[in-house]
C-alpha positions in Angstrom: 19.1 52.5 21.3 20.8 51.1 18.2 24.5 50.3 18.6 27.0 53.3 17.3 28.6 51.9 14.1 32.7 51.3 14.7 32.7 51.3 10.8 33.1 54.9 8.5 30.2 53.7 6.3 28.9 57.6 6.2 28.6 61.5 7.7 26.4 63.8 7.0 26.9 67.5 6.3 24.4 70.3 7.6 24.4 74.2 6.1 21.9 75.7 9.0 20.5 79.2 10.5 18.5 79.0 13.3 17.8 75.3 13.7 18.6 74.8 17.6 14.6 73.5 18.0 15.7 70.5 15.4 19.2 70.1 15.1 19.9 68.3 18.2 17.2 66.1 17.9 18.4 65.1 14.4 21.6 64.8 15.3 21.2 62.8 18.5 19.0 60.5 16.0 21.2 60.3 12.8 24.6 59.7 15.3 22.3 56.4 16.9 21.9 55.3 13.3 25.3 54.8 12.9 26.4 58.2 11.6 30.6 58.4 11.6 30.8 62.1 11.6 28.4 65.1 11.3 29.8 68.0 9.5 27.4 72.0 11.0 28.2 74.6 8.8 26.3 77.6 10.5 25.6 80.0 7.9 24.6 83.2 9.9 23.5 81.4 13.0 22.0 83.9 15.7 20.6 81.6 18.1 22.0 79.2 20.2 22.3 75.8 18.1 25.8 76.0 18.2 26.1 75.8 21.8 23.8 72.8 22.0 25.7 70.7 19.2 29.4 71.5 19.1 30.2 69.2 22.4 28.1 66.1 21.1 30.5 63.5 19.8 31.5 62.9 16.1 29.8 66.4 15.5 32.4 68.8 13.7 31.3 72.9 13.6 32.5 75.4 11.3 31.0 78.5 9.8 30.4 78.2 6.1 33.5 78.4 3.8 34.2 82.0 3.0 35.5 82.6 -0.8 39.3 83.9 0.8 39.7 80.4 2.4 39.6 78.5 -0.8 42.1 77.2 -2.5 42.6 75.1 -5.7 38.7 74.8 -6.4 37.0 73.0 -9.0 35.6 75.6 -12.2 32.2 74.8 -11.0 32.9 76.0 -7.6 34.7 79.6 -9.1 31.4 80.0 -11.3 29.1 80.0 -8.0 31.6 82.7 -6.2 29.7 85.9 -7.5 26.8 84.9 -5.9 28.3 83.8 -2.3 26.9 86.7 -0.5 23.4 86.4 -2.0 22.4 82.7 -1.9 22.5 79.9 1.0 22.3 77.0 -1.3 25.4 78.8 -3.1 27.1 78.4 0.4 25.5 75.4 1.0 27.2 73.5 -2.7 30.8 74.8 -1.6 30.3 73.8 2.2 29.0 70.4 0.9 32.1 69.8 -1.7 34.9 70.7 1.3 32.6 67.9 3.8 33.0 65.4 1.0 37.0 65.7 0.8 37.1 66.2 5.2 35.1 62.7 5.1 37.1 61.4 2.7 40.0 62.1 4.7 39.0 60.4 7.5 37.9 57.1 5.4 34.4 57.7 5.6 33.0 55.8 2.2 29.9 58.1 2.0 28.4 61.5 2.0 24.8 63.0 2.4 23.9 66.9 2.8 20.6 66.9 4.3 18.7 69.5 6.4 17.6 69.6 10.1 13.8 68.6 9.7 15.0 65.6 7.5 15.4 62.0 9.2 17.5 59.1 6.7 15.4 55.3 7.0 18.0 53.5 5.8 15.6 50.6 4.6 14.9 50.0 0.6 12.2 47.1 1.5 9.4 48.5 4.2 9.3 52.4 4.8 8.0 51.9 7.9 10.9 50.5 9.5 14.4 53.2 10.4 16.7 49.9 9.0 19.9 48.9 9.4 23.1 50.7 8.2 25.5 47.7 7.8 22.8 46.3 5.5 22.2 49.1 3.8 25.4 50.2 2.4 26.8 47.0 2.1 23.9 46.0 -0.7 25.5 48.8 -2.6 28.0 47.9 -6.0 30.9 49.1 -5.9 30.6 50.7 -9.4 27.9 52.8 -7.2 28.3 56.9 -7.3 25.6 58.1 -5.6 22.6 57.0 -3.4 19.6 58.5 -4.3 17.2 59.0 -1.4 13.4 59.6 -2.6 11.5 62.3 0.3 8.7 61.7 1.7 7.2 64.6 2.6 5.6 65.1 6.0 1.3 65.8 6.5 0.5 68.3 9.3 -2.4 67.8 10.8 -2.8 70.8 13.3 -1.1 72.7 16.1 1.3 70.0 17.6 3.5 70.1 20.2 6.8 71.8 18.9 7.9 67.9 18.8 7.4 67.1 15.1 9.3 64.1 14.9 6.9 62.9 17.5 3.9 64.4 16.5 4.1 63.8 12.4 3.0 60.1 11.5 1.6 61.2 7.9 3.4 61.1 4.7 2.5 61.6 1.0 3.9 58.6 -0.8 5.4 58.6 -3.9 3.9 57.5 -7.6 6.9 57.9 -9.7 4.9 57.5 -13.2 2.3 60.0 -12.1 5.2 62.3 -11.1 7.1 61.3 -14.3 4.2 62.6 -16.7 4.1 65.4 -14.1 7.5 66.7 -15.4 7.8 65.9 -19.0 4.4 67.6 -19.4 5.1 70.5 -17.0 8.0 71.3 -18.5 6.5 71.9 -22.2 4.1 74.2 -20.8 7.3 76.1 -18.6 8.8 76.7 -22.2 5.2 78.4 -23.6 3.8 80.4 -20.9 7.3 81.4 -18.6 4.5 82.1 -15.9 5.1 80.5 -12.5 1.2 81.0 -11.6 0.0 78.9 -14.2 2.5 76.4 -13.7 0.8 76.4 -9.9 -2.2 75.7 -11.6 -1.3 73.4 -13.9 -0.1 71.1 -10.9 -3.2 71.3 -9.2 -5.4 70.3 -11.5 -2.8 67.7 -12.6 -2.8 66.1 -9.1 -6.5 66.9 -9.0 -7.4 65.0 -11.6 -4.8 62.1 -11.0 -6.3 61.8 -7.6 -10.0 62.5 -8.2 -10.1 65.1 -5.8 -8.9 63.6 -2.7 -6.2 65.7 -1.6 -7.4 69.4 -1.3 -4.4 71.6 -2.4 -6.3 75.2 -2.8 -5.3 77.8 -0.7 -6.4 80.8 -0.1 -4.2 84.3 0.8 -5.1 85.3 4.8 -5.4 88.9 3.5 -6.6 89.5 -0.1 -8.5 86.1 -0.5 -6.7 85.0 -3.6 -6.2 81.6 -4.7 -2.7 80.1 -4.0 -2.7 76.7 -6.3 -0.6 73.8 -4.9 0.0 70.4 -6.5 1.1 67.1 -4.5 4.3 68.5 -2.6 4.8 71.7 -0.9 8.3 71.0 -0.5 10.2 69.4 -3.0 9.4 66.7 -4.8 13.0 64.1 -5.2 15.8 62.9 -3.4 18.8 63.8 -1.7 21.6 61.8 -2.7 24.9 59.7 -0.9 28.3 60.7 -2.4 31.2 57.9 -2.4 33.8 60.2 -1.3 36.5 58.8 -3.2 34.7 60.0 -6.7 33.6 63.3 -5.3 35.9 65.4 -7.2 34.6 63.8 -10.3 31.6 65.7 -10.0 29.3 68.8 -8.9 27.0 69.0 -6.8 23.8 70.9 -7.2 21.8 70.5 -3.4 20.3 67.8 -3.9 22.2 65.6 -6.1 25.8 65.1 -7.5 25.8 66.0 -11.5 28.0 65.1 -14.3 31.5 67.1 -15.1 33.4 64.4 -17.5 30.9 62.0 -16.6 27.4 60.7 -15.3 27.6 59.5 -11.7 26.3 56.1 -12.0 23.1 56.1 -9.3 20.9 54.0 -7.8 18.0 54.6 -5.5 17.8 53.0 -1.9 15.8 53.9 1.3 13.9 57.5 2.3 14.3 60.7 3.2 11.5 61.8 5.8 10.9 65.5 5.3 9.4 67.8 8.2 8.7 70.5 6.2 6.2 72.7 7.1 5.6 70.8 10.9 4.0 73.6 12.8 2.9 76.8 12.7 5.6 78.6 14.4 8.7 76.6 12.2 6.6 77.9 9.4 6.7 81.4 10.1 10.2 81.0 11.5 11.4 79.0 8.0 9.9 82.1 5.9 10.7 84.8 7.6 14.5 84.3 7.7 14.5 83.6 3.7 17.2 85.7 1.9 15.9 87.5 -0.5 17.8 85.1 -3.3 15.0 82.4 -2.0 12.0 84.5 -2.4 11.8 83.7 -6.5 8.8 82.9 -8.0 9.7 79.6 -9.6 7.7 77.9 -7.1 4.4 79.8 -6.7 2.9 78.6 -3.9 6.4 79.0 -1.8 6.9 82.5 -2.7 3.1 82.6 -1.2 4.3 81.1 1.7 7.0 83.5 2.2 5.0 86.7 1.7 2.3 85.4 4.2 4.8 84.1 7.0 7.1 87.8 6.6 4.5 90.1 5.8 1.7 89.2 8.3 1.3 89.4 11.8 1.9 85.6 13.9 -1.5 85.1 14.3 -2.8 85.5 11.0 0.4 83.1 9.2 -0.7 80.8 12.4 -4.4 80.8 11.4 -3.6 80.4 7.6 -1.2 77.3 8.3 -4.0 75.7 10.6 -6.7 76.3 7.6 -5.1 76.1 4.5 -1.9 74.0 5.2 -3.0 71.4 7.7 -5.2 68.4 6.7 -7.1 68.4 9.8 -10.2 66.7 8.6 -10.2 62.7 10.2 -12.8 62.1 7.2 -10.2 63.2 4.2 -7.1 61.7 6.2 -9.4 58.7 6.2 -10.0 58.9 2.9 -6.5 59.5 1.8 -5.1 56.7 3.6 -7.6 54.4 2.1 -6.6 55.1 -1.4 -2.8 54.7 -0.5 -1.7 58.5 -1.1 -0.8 59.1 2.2 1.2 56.6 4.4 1.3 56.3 7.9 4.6 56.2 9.6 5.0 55.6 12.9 8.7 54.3 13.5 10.1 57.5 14.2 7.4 58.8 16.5 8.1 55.8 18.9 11.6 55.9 18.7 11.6 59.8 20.1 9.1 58.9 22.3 10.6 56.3 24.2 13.6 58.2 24.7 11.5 60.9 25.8 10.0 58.7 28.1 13.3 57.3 29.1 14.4 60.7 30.0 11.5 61.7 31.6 11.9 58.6 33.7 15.5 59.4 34.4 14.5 63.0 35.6 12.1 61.8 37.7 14.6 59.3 39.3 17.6 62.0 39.7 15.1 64.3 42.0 13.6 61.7 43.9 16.9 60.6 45.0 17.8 64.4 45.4 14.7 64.7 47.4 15.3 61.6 49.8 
């Protein structure tokens, strides 16, 4: 177990429904990284995640900020009241602006909003190593805004165990000139054909192309057959940033980065963001199937796929699409892909849970023989 920093180098702030299969572990993991304070906004939590997290140390619950308790709030936040009701990331940029003044507050130097199937490495050199907080931080200027946190997106590679941050050791690395061209040229063809579909299809033949065919990203609906084009990421496909607290107020922040008011928040970019994403088949249907209807948009095709499979369709036939079409099960083509450096493995995290799932095991065992004797 790492030491518990005595610093306030950083919290964390969480905007969460239905997490209580991966908020605990997360917490329990970000907390022996050093984490000063974790802020749980539960945004129309049903289940019992609350119950499991609110008596773990330096965790801090709230539901998320209602419009009537606001006071003096930045213009940005009084443009993004209209649409409260409608939107969780709406909820989730006003509960993340009122964590950044709590943690400033309490003298905490630095902010992150991430969500419960993401795990910080706070390491810039080797990404398969969780690093060192002290370090970390401390190789930051002091000019510094923001952190920005490149994801790395998880692989699945079939059923699991309902453990994913045991079970997930694959990651699609980044190529930021490959995902550089991606944009600029993706974003001409956004402005002539307004068509989400093709933009699908423009990224997979992009990534198809850039990768000679060694990541299969075509799809197919369980139902009607049709094609559902991917690119790369089935996530997203950036960062999530560290706020300095004391120049919060400077700026907005837009879910996964802080943006300019007055003025560009002066950024660097340091260590990872591991992101579980799509982990099993039941998270998947789970993840969808609770989506407001504000997060069902088009804009990213293959999502809004995703969502219509996973609420639409019976369990078993979401399950056997995630297992066919979403999974890279193949040991040839993870083979392959880890050959030509597209994939990395990452095996850090996996041993850390499983040693303190060992460890507790271990402990079980111990408690009822004694009981037993």
């Amino acid at each position: 177990m790492l030491e518990r920093a005595v610093n306030r180098r950083y919290a964390i702030t969480y905007t969460v429904k239905n997490e209580a299969k991966l908020l605990p572990d997360a917490i329990a993991y970000h907390r022996e990284l050093g984490c000063a304070r974790i802020y749980v906004f539960f945004d129309g939590t049903t289940d019992n995640s609350r119950d499991l997290v609110r008596d773990i140390d330096g965790v801090v619950c709230a539901d998320s900020i209602e419009p009537r308790a606001l006071e003096d709030v930045p213009p940005w936040i009084s443009q993004l009241l209209p649409r409260w009701q409608e939107s969780m990331d709406v909820r989730k940029r006003i509960n993340t602006h009122i964590a950044a003044g709590l943690a400033r507050a309490e003298g905490i130097e630095w902010l992150i909003n991430i969500d419960p199937d993401e795990l910080l490495l706070l390491n810039s050199q080797e990404v398969d190593a969780i690093g060192d907080p002290e370090a970390f931080f401390t190789s930051i200027g002091g000019n510094v805004d923001q952190i920005l946190a490149p994801n790395l997106e998880a692989v699945p590679v079939g059923e699991g165990t309902g453990r994913p941050f045991i079970d997930c050791t694959l990651f699609l690395r980044r190529f930021p000139t490959t995902e550089f061209v991606r944009r600029a040229t993706s974003a001409l063809l956004r402005r002539l054909l307004h068509s989400p579909m093709w933009q699908a299809w423009y990224d997979h033949w992009y990534y198809r192309v850039r990768f000679r065919g060694a990541l299969p990203r075509l799809m197919h609906d369980p139902v009607t057959g049709a094609s559902i084009p991917a690119g790369y990421f089935l996530g997203y496909s950036n960062h999530k940033a560290f706020i300095r607290t004391r120049t919060a107020d400077e700026f907005r922040f837009n879910i996964h980065r802080w943006e300019k008011i007055h003025r560009r928040p002066i950024s660097v970019k340091r260590g990872f963001i591991l992101h579980y994403d799509l982990c099993s088949a039941e998270y998947f249907v789970e993840k969808f199937r609770q989506r407001q209807p504000a997060m069902l948009v088009k804009a990213f095709y293959c999502r809004y796929m995703f969502a219509r499979i996973a609420r639409e369709s019976p369990f078993e036939t979401a399950r056997r699409f995630f297992l066919s079409e979403i999974c890279i099960s193949s040991p040839a083509v993870i083979a392959r892909l880890l050959r030509r450096n597209i994939i990395v493995q990452i095996n850090c995290i996996s041993q850390r849970f499983s040693r303190h799932e060992g460890s507790a095991q271990s402990q079980r065992f111990t408690a009822s023989t004694i009981s037993d004797v």
